[in-house]
DORO-19141 format. One line per 8 residues: number of its first residue (from 1); their letters; for each residue x, y, z of N, C-alpha, C. Coordinates in Angstrom, 1 decimal. Example, Ala and Ser with C-alpha at 12.3 -4.5 7.8 and 13.67 -1.06 7.14 Angstrom:
! DORO-19141
1	AS	13.2:-5.7:7.8:12.3:-4.5:7.8:13.2:-3.3:7.8; 12.8:-2.2:7.1:13.7:-1.1:7.1:12.9:0.0:7.9
//
This chain:
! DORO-19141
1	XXXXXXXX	24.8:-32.3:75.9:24.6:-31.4:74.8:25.9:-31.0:74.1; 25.8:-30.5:73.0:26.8:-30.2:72.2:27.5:-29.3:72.6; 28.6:-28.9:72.5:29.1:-27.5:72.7:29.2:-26.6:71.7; 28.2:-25.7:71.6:28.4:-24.8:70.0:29.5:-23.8:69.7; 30.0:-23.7:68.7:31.5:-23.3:68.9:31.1:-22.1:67.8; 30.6:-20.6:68.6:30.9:-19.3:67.7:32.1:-18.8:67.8; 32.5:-18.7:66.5:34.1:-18.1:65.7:33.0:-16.6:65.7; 33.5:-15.6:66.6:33.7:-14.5:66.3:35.0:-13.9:66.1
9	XXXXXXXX	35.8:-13.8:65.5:36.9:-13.8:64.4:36.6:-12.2:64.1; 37.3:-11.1:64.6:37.5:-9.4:64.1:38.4:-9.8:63.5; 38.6:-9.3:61.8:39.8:-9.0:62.0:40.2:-7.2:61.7; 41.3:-7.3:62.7:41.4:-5.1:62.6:42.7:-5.3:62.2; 43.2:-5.8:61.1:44.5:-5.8:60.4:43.9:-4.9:59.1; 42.6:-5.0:58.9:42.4:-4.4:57.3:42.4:-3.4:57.8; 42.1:-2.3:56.3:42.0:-1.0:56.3:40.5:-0.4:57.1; 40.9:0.9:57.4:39.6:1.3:57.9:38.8:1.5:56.8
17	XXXXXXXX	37.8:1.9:57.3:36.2:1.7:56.2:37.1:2.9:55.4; 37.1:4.4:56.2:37.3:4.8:54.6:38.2:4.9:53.4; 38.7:3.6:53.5:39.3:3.4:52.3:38.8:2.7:51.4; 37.6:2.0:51.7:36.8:1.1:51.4:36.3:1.8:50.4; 35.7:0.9:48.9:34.9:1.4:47.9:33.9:2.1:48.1; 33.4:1.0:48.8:31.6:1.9:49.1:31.8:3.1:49.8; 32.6:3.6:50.6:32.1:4.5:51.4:32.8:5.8:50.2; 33.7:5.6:49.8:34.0:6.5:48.7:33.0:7.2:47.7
25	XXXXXXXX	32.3:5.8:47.2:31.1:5.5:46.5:30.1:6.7:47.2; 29.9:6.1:48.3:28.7:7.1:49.2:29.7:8.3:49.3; 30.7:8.8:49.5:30.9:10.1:49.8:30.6:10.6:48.5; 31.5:10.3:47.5:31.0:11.3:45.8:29.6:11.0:45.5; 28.7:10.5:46.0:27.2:10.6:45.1:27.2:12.2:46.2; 27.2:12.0:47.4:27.0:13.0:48.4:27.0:14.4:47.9; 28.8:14.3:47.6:29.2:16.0:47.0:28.6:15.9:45.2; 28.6:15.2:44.6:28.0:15.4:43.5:26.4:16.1:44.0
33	XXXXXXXX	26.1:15.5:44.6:24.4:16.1:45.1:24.3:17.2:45.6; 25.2:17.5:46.8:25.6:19.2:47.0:26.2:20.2:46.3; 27.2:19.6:44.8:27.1:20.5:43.8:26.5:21.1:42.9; 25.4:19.7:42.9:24.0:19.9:41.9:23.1:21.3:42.2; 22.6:21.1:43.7:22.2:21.8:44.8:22.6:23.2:44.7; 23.7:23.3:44.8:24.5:24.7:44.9:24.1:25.5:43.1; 24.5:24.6:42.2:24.6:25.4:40.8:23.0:25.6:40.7; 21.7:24.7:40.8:20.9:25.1:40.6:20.3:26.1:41.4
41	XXXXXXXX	20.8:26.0:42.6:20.3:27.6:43.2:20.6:29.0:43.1; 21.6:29.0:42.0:22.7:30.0:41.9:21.8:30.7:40.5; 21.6:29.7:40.1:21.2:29.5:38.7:19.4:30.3:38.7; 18.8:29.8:39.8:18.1:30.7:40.2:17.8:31.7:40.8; 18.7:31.9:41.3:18.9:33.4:42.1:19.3:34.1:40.7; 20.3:33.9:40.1:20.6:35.1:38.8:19.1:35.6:38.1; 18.6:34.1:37.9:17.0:34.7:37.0:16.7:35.6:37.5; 16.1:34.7:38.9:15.6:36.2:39.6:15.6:37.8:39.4
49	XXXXXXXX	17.0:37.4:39.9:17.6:39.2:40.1:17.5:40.1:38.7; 17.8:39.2:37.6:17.8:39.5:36.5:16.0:39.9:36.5; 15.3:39.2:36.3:14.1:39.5:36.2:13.6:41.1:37.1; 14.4:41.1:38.3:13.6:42.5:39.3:14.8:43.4:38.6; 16.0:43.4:38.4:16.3:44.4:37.7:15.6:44.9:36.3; 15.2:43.8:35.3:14.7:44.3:34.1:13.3:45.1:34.6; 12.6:44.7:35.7:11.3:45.0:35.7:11.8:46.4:36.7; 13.3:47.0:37.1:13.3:48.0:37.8:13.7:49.0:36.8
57	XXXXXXXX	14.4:48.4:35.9:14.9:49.3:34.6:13.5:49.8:34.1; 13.1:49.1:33.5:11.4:49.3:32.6:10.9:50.2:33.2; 10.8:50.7:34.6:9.6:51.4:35.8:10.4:52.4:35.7; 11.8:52.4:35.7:12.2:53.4:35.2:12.0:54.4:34.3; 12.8:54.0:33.5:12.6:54.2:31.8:11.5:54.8:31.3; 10.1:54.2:32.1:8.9:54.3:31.8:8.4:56.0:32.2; 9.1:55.8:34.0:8.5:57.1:34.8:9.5:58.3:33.8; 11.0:57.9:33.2:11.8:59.5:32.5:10.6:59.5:31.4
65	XXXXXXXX	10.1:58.3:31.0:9.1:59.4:29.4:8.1:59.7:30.3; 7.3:59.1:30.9:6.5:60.3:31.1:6.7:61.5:32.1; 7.8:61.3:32.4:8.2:63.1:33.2:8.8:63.5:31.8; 10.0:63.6:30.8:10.1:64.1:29.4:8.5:64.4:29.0; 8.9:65.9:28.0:8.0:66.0:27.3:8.6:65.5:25.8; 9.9:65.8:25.9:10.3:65.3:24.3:10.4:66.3:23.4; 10.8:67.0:22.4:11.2:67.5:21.6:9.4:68.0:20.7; 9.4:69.2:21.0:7.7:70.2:20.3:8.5:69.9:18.7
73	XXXXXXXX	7.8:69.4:18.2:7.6:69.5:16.6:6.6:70.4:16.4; 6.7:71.2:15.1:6.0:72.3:14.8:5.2:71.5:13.5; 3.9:71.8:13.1:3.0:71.1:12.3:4.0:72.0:10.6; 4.8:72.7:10.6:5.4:72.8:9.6:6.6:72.3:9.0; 7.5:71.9:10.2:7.8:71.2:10.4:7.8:69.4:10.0; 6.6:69.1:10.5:6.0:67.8:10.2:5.9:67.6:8.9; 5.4:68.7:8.4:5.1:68.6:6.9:6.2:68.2:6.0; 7.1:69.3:6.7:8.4:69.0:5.8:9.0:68.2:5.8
81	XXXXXXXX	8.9:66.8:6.7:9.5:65.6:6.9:8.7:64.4:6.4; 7.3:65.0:5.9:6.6:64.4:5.2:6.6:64.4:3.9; 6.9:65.6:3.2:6.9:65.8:2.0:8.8:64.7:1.7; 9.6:65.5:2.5:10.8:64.7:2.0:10.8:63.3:1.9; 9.9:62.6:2.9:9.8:61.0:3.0:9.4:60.6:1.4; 8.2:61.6:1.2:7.6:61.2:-0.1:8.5:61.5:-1.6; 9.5:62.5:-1.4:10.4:62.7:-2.2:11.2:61.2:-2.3; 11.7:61.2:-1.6:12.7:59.6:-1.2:11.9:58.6:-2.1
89	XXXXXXXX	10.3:58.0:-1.7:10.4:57.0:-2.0:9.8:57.1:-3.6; 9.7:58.3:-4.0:9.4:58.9:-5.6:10.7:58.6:-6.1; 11.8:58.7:-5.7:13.6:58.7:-5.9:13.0:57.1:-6.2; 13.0:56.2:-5.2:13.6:55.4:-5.1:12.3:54.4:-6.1; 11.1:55.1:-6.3:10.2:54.0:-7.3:11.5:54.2:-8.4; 11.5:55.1:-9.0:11.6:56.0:-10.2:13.2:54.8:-10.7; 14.0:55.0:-10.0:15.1:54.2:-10.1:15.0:53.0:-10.5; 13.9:52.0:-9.8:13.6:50.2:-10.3:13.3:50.5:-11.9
//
């Protein structure tokens, strides 16, 4: 029979892998993908918060008017801010 001759041949003179393209390659897809990760979670968390603070402000805001009564206007009063509205816009036909 023949003698089969395997050349297993290392050679450990090159560089280690990570200097190698690909693995560079594979590390930046990596941290690009955990950057992505990071800003869009961030990005959701602000909505969020934004969202429960507007809806805490609002519940607020809401409960001061109705505990405020607000400023009693007197029905003579009323009048008289009625009548001036109608002065104004008599001013202001009269002027065109």
């Amino acid at each position: 029979m023949e003698d089969i001759n395997l050349n297993i041949d290392i050679d450990y003179s090159s560089d280690p892998f990570y200097t190698e393209i690909w693995f560079l390659i594979v590390i930046a897809v990596l941290l690009l993908f955990l950057l992505v990760l990071l800003i869009r979670g961030g990005k959701r968390n602000r909505i969020k918060q934004k969202m429960d603070d507007g809806a805490k402000e609002s519940a607020i805001s809401t409960e001061d008017i109705r505990e405020s009564k607000g400023p009693s206007i007197s029905e003579e009063e009323t009048d008289i801010f009625r009548e001036s509205i109608k002065d104004k816009a008599g001013q202001a036909g009269e002027e065109d």
